[in-house]
C-alpha positions in Angstrom: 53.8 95.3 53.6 54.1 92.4 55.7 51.4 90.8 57.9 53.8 91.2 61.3 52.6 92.9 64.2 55.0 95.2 66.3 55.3 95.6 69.6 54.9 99.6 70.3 56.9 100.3 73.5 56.3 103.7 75.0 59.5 105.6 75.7 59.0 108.3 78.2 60.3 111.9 77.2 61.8 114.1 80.1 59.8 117.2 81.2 57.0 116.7 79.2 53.7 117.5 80.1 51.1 115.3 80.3 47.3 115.9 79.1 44.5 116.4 81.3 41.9 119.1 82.3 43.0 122.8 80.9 46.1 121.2 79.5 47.6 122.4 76.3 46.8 119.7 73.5 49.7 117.3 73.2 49.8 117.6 68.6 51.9 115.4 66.6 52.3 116.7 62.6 53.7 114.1 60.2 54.2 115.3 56.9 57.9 116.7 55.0 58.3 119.7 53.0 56.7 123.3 52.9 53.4 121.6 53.4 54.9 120.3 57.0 56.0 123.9 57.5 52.8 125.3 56.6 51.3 123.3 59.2 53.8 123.4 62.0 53.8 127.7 62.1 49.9 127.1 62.1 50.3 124.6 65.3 53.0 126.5 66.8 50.5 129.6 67.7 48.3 127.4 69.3 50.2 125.0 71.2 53.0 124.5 73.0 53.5 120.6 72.8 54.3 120.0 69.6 55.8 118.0 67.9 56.9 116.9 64.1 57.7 114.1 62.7 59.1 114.2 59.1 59.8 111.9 56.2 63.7 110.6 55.2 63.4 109.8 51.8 64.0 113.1 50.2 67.0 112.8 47.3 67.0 115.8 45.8 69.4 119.2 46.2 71.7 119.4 49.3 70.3 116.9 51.1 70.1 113.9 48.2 74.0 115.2 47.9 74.8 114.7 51.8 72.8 111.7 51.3 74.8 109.8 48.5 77.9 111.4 50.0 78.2 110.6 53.5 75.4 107.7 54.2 73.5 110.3 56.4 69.3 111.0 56.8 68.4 113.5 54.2 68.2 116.7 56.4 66.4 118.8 54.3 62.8 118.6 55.4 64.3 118.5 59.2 65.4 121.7 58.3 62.2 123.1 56.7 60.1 122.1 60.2 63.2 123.5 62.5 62.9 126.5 60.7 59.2 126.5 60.7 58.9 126.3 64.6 60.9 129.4 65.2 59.4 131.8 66.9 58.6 135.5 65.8 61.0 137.3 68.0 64.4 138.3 66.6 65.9 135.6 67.9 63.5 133.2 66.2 62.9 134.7 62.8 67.6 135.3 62.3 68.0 131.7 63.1 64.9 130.3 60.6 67.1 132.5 58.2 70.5 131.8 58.6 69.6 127.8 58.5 67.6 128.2 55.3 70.6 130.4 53.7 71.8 128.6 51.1 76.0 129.3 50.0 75.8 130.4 46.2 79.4 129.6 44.8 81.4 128.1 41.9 82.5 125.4 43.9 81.1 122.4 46.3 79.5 124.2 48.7 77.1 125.4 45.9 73.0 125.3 46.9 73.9 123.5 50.3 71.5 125.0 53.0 73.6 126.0 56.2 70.6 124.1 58.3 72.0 120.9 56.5 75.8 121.0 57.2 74.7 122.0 60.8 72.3 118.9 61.6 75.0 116.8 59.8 77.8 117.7 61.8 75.4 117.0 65.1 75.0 113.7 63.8 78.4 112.7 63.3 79.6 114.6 66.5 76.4 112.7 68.4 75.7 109.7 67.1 72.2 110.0 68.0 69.5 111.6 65.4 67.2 112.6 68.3 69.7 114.3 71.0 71.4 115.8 67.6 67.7 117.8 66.3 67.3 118.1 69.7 70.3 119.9 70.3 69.6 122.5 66.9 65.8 122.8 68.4 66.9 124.8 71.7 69.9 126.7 69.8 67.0 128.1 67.8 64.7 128.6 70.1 62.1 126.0 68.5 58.7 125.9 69.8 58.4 121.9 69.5 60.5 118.8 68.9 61.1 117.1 65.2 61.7 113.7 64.7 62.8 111.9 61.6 60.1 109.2 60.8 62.7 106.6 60.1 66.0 106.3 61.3 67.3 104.5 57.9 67.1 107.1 54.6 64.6 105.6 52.4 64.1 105.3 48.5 60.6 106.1 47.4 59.2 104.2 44.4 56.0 104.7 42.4 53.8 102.8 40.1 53.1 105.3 37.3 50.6 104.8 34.1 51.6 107.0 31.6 55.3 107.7 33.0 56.2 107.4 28.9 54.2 109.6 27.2 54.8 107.3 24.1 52.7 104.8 26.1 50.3 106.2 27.7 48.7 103.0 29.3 52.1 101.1 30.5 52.4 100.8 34.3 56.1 101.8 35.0 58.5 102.1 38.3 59.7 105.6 38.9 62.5 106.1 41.8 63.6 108.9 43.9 61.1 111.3 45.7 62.7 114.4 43.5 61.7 112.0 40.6 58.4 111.0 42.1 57.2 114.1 42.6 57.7 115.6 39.5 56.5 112.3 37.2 54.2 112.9 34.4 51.6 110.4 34.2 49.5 109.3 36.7 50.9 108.2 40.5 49.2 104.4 41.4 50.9 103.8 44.1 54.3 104.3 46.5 56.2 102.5 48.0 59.5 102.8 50.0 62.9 100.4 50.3 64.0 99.0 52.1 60.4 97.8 52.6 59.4 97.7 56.5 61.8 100.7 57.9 62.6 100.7 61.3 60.6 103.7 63.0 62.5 105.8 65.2 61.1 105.0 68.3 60.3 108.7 69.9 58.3 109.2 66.9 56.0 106.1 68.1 55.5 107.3 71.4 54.9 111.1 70.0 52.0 109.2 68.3 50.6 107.3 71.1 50.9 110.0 73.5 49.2 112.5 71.7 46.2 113.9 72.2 45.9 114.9 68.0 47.6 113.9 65.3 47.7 116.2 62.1 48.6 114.4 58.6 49.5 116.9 55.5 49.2 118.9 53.8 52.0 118.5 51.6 53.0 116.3 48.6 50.5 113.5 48.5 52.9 110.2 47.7 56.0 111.7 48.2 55.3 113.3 52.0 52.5 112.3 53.1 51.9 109.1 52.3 55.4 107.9 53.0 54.6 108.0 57.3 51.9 105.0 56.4 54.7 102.8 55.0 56.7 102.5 58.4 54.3 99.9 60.1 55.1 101.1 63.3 54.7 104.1 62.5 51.0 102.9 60.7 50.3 100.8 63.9 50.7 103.5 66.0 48.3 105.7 64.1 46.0 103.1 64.2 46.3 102.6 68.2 46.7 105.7 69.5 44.0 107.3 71.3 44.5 110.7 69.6 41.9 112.2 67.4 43.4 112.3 63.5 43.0 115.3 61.5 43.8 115.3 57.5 44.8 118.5 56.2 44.1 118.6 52.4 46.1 120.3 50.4 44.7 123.9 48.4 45.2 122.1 44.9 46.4 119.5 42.9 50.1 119.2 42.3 51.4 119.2 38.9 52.8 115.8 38.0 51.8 113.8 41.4 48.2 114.6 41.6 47.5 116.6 38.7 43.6 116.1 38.0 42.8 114.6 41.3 39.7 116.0 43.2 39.4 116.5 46.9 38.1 113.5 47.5 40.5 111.1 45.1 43.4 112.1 47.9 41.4 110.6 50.1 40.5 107.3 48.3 44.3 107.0 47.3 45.2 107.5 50.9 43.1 104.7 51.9 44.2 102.2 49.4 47.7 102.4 51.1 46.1 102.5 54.7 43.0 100.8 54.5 42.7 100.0 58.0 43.5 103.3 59.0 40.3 105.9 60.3 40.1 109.4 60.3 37.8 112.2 62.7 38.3 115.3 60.4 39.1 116.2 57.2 40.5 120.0 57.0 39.8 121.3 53.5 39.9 125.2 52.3 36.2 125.7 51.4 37.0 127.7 47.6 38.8 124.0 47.0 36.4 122.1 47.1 33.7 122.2 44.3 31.9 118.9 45.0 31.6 118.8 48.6 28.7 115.7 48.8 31.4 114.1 47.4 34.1 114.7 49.7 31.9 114.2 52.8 30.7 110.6 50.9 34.7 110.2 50.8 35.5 111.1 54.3 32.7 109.5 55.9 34.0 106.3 54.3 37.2 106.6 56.1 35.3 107.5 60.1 35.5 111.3 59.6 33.6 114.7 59.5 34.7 117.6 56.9 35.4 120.9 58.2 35.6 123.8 55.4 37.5 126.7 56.7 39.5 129.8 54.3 43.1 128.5 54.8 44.8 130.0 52.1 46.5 133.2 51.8 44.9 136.2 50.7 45.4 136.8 47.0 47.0 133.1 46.9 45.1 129.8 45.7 48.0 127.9 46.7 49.7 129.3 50.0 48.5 128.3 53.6 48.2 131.6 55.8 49.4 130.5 59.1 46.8 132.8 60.9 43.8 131.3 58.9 45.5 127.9 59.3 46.0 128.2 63.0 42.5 129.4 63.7 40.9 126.2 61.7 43.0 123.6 63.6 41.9 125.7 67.3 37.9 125.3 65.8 38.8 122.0 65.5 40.4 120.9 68.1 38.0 122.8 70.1 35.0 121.3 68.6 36.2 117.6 68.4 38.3 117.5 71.1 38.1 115.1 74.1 39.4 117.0 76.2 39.0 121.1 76.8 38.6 123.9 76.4 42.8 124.1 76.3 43.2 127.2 77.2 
């Protein structure tokens, strides 16, 4: 990371509300992957300004194939949150089908995800990322916006101790976030190339002009820690006046954070952001067993722990989106600046 400072401008979007006095809460969600998705059909019963804004780096499956084939974003995790935003109507629920069907065939179209082709063909139509998610948000019904975090597809890369299990204390690189998130060994650190990505700039002003903004859960180093290695992207979470909530995840993940304790997400996150403060830290109470530990941890970092049951009955490893939504209202009603919202 360099030592530059960016100028943030704010780019005003059409129709959209501003905050104030009995006012919905203006939520921005950065994460990728089913963690995002857990998170955004949480939000979505809660609020209607919403707004997600997702990681490009992803390599793997469709997307990693679109990716090396046609130069494009990776569309996958777009397509997770698009989906996840649908409502529950019939309308709603056919569409966050028929864009997660995948074609199963003997021939190209094999595993592609009919969400991918779709945002792909917007793009080339387009030109524009934005207008083109934009455009597949109202076909769908969507109850929010999603943003790419970058407008450039990024290769993650990680320092990982033990990557060899033939030498078990050698530091080596490990690219490609289908790679990364699978490693054996233990995860240092990640980072992304090209190094200092361009942001796309509606996602900076979704941050500035929130009133919260909701990091993870989801993959530790290859979804959620990506958003802090676009500096204006880190900037503006460092700016903006909106109250940051980090949603832990409801266990480790084998080969990223296999072994790692409530708490050690947190120290890791701050070693990549260390100028970067929280206000709450969202953890499912059965989780966490040390939990002097975790507020020591999150106290460190400018924040309060809330414990709340966010998984889903008979699951130690599934958000419930009722359970989820519920924690993130306490929250935003108890922290909040501004409210009651409804």
């Amino acid at each position: 990371m360099t030592g530059r400072t960016f100028r943030l401008r704010r780019v005003r979007v059409p129709g959209r509300p501003r905050g104030g006095s009995g006012a919905q809460p203006k939520v921005v969600a950065l994460g990728g992957g089913h963690g995002l998705s857990a998170s955004l059909a949480a939000l979505r019963r809660i609020t209607g300004d919403l707004t997600a804004v997702v990681t490009v780096a992803d390599d793997g499956g469709s997307s990693g194939r679109l990716r090396d084939e046609l130069g494009v974003l990776p569309p996958g995790d777009l397509r997770k949150a698009l989906a996840a935003l649908c409502g529950d109507d019939d309308w709603g629920q056919t569409w966050s089908r028929v864009i997660q069907h995948r074609f199963e065939s003997r021939g190209e179209l094999h595993g592609h995800a009919v969400g991918n082709l779709l945002i792909v063909a917007l793009w080339e139509q387009l030109g524009d990322h934005v207008q083109a998610l934009d455009l597949v948000g109202k076909l769908l019904g969507a109850h929010g916006r999603v943003l790419p975090m970058s407008a450039v597809p990024l290769e993650l890369q990680a320092l990982v101790k033990g990557h060899d299990p033939a030498a078990p204390e050698e530091i080596g690189t490990v690219r490609g976030q289908a790679t990364v998130a699978l490693t054996p060994g233990e995860v240092q650190s990640v980072h992304v190339v090209p190094e200092d990505p361009p942001a796309v700039p509606e996602a900076v002003e979704a941050v500035l002009d929130a009133d919260w903004v909701v990091l993870g859960p989801g993959s530790w180093f290859s979804s959620v820690i990506p958003h802090l290695l676009v500096p204006e992207l880190l900037q503006a979470l460092q700016e903006t006046k909106a109250r940051r909530v980090l949603s832990l995840n409801l266990a480790p993940q084998p080969g990223e954070t296999d072994g790692f304790s409530p708490q050690r997400h947190l120290e890791v996150l701050a070693r990549h952001a260390p100028k970067l403060a929280l206000d709450v830290v969202l953890a499912d109470e059965a989780a966490v067993p040390d939990r002097e530990s975790l507020t020591d941890a999150a106290k460190r970092l400018g924040a309060a722990v809330e414990l709340a049951a966010v998984a889903a009955p008979g699951s130690s490893a599934v958000h419930d989106p009722e359970l989820l939504a519920a924690a993130y209202d306490r929250i935003f009603r108890m922290h909040g600046r501004i409210g009651p919202w409804r």
